[in-house]
C-alpha positions as CSV (number, residue, x, y, z in Angstrom):
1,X,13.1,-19.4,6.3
2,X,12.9,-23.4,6.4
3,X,11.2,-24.8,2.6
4,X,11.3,-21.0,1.1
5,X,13.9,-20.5,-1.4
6,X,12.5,-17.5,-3.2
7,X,13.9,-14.3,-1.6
8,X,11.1,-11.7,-0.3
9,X,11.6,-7.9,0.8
10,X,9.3,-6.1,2.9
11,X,8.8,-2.5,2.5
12,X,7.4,-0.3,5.1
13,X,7.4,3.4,3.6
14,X,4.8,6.7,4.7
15,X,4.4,9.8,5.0
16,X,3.3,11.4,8.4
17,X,1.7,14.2,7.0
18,X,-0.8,11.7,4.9
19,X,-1.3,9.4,8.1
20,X,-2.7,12.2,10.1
21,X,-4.4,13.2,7.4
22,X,-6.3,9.6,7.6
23,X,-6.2,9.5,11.5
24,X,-7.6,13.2,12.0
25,X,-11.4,11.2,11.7
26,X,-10.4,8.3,13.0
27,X,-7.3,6.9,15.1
28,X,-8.2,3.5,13.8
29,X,-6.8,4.4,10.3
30,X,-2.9,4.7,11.9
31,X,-3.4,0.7,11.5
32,X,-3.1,1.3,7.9
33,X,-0.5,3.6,7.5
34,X,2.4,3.5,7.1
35,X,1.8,1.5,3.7
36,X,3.9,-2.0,3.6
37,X,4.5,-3.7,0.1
38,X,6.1,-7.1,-0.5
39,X,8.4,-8.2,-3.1
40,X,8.2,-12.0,-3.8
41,X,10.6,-13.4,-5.7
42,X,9.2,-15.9,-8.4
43,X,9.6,-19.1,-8.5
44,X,12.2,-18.9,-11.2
45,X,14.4,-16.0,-10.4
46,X,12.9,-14.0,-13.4
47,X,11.8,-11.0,-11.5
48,X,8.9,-10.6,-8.6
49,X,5.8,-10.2,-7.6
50,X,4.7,-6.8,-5.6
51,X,2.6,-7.3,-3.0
52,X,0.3,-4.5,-1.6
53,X,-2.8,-3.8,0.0
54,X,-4.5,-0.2,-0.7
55,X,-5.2,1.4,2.4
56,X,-8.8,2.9,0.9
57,X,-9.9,-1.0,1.3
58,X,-8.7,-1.3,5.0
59,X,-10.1,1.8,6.9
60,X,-13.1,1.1,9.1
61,X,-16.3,0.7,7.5
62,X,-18.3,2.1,9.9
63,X,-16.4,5.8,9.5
64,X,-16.2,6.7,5.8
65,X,-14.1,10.1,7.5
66,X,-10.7,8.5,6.3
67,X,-12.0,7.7,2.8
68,X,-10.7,10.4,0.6
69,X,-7.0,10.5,2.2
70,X,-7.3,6.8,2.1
71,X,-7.9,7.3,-1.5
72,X,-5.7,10.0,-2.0
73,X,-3.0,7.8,-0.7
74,X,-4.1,4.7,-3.2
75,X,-3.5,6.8,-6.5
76,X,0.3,8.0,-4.7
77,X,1.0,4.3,-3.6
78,X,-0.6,3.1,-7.3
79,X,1.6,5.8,-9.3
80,X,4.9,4.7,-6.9
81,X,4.4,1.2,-8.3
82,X,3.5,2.1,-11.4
83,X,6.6,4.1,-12.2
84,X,8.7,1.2,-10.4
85,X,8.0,-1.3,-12.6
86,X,6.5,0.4,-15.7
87,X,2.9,-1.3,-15.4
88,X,0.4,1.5,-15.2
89,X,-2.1,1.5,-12.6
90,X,-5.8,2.8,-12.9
91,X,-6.2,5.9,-10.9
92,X,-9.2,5.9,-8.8
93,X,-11.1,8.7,-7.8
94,X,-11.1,10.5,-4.6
């Protein structure tokens, strides 16, 4: 990409089971999964950032339906990450 030097990887990874799970309430929450996490590269080349959005905080407001799959699928994208790169994560309740 013209003026970016550092590399970046996009990651789009689910589970279908989990996404109906979320869309069973409400179709809306198929925006939201499967989950997507970017690696950024830092400036330096000394390892990355990772990138993610947890899908609790991006399901319609209006229907709290999706919530606790939402939430169930935070603490399995949260542990994911956590075990990839040895920072723990704060598990959040369902």
């Amino acid at each position: 990409m013209y003026g970016v030097t550092q590399r970046v990887l996009r990651l789009i990874f689910g589970n279908p089971i989990i996404a109906f799970t979320m869309m069973r309430d409400d179709l809306t929450a198929g925006l939201f999964a499967p989950v997507e996490v970017l690696l950024v590269e830092h400036d330096n080349g000394d390892g990355c950032t990772v990138a993610y959005n947890l899908p609790s905080a991006m399901v319609a407001a209006e229907d709290p339906a999706p919530l606790p799959a939402a939430r169930a699928l935070d603490n399995r994208l949260n542990a994911l990450i956590s075990g990839a790169t040895g920072v723990p994560m704060p598990a959040r309740k369902e």
